[in-house]
PyMOL commands that place a pseudoatom at each C-alpha (Angstrom):
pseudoatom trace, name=CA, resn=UNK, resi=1, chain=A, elem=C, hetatm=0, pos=[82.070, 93.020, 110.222]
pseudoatom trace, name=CA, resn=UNK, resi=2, chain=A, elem=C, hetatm=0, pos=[80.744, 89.648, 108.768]
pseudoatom trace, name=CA, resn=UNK, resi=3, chain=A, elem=C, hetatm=0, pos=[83.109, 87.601, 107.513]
pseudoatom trace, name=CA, resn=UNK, resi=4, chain=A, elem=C, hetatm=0, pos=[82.569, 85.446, 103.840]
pseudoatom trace, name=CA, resn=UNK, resi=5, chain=A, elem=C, hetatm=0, pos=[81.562, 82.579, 106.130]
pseudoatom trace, name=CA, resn=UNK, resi=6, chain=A, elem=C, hetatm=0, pos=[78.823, 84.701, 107.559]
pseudoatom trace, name=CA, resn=UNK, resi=7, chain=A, elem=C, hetatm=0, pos=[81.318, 84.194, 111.166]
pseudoatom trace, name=CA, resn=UNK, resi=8, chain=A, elem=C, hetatm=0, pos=[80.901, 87.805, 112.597]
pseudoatom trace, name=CA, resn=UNK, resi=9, chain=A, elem=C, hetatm=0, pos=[84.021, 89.530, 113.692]
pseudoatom trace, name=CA, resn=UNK, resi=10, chain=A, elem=C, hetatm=0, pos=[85.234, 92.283, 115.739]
pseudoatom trace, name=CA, resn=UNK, resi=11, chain=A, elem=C, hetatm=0, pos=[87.488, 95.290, 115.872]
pseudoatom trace, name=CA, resn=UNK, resi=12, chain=A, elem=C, hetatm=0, pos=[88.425, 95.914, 119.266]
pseudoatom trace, name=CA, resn=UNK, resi=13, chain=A, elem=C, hetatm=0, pos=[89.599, 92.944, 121.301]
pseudoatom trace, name=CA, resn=UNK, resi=14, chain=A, elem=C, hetatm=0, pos=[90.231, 95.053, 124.326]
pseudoatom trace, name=CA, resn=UNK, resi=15, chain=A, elem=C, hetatm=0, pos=[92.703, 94.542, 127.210]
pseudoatom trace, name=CA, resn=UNK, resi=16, chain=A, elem=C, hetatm=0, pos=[93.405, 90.909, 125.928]
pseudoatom trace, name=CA, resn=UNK, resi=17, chain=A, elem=C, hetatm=0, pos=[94.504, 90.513, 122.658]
pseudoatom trace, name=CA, resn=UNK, resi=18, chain=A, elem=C, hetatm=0, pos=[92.471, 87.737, 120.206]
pseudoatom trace, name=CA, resn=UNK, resi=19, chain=A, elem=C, hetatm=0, pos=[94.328, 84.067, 120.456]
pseudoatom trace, name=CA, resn=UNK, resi=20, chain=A, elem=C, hetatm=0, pos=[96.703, 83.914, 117.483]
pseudoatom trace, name=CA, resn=UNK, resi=21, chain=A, elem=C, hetatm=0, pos=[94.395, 80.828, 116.225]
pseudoatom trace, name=CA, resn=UNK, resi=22, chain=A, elem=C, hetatm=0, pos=[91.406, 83.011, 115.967]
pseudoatom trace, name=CA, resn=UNK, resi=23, chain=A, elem=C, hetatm=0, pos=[93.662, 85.752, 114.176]
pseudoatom trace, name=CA, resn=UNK, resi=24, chain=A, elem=C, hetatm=0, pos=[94.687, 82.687, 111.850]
pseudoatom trace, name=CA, resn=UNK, resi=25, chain=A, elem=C, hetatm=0, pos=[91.325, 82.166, 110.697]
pseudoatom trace, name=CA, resn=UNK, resi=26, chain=A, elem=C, hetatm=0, pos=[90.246, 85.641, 110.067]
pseudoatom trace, name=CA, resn=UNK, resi=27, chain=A, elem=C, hetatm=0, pos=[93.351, 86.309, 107.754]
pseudoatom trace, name=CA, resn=UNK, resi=28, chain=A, elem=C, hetatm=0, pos=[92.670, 83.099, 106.150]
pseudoatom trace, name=CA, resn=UNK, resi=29, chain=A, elem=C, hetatm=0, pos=[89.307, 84.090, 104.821]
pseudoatom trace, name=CA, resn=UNK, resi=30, chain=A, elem=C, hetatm=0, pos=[89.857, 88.108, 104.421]
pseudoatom trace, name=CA, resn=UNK, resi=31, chain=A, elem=C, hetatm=0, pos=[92.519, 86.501, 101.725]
pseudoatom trace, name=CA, resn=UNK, resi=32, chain=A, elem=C, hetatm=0, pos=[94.292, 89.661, 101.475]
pseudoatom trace, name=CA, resn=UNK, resi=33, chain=A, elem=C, hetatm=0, pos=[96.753, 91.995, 102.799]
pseudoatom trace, name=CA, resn=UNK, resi=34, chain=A, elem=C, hetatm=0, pos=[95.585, 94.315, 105.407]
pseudoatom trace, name=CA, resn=UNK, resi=35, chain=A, elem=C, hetatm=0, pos=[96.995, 97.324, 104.067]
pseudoatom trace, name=CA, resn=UNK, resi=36, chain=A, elem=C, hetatm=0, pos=[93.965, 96.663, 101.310]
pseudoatom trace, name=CA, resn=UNK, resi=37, chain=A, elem=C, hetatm=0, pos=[91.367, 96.160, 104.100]
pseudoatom trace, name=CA, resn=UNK, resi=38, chain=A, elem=C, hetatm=0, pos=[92.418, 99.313, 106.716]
pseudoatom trace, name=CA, resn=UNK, resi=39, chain=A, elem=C, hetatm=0, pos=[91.607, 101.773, 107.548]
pseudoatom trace, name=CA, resn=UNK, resi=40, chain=A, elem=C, hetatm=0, pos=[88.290, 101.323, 107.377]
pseudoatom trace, name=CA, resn=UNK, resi=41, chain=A, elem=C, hetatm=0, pos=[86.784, 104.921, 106.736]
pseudoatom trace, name=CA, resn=UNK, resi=42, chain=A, elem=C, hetatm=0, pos=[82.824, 104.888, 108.344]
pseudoatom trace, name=CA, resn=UNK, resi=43, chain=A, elem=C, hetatm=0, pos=[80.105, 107.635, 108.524]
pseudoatom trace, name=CA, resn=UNK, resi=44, chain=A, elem=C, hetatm=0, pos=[77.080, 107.538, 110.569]
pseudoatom trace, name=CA, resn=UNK, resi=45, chain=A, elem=C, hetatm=0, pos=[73.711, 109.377, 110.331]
pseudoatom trace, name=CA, resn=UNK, resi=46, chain=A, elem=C, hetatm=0, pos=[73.568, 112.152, 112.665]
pseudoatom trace, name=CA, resn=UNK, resi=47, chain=A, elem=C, hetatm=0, pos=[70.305, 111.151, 114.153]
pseudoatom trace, name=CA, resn=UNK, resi=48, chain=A, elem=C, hetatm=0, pos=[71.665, 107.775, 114.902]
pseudoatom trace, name=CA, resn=UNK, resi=49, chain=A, elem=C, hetatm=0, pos=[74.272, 108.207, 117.230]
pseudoatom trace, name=CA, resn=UNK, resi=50, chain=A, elem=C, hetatm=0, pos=[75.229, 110.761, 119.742]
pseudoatom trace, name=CA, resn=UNK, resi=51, chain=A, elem=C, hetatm=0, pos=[79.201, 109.976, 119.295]
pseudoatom trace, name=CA, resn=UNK, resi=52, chain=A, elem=C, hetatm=0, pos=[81.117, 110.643, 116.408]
pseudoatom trace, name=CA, resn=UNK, resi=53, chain=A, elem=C, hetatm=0, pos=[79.298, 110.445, 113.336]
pseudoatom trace, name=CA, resn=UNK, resi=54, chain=A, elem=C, hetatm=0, pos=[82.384, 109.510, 111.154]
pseudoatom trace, name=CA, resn=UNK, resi=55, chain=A, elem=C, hetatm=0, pos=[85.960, 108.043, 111.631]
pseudoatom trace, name=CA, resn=UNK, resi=56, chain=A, elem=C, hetatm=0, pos=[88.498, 105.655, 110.839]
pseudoatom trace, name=CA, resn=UNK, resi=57, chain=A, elem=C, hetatm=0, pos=[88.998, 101.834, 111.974]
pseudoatom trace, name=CA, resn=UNK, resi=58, chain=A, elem=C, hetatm=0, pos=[92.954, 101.726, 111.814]
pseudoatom trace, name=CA, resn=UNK, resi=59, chain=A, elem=C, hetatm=0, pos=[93.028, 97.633, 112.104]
pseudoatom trace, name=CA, resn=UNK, resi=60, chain=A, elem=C, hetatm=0, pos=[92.481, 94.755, 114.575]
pseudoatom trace, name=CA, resn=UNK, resi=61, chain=A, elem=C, hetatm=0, pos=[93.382, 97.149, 118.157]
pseudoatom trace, name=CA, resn=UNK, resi=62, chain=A, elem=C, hetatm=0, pos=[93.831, 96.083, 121.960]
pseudoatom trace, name=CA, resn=UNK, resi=63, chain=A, elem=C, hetatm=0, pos=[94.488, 97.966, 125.016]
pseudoatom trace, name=CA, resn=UNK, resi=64, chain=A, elem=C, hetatm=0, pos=[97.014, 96.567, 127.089]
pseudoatom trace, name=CA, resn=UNK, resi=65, chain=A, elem=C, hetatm=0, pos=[98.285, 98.837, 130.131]
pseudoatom trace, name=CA, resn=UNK, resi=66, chain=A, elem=C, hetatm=0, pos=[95.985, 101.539, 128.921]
pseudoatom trace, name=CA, resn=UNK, resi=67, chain=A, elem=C, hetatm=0, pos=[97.795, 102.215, 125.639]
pseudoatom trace, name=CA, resn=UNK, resi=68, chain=A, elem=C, hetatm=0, pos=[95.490, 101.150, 122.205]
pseudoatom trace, name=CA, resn=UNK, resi=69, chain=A, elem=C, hetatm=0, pos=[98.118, 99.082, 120.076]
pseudoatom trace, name=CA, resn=UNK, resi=70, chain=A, elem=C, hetatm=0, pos=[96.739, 98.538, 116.218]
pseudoatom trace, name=CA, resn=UNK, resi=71, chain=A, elem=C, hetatm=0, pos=[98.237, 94.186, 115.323]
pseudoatom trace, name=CA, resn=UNK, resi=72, chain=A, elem=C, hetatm=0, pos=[96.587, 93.870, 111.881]
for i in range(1, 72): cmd.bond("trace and resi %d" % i, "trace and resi %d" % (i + 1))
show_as sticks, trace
zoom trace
């Protein structure tokens, strides 16, 4: 997702979660509460992708000892 400052940011942060600086910034500009942001509800074109074509984005997630963990 882009960001109001145009600074691009991601959803999965994978085994190491995102410094709590960089989390900082990104709640500072989203302005709101996440529970008005996620889940993020997607669909993709069929013809697009060969993974899912629809799904949910349930917050900022990591993956620390193999177990996803939603933090915002």
């Amino acid at each position: 997702m882009f960001l109001p400052s145009g600074l691009k940011c991601h959803f999965w942060d994978g085994m190491f979660k995102r410094p709590a600086a960089k989390l900082d910034a990104v709640k500072s500009e989203l302005g709101t509460n996440a529970r008005f942001i996620f889940p993020i509800k997607y669909t993709i074109q069929s013809k697009l992708t060969t993974d899912p074509e629809s799904g949910d984005i349930p917050g900022f997630c990591w993956c620390p000892e193999g177990i996803v963990q939603v933090y915002f």
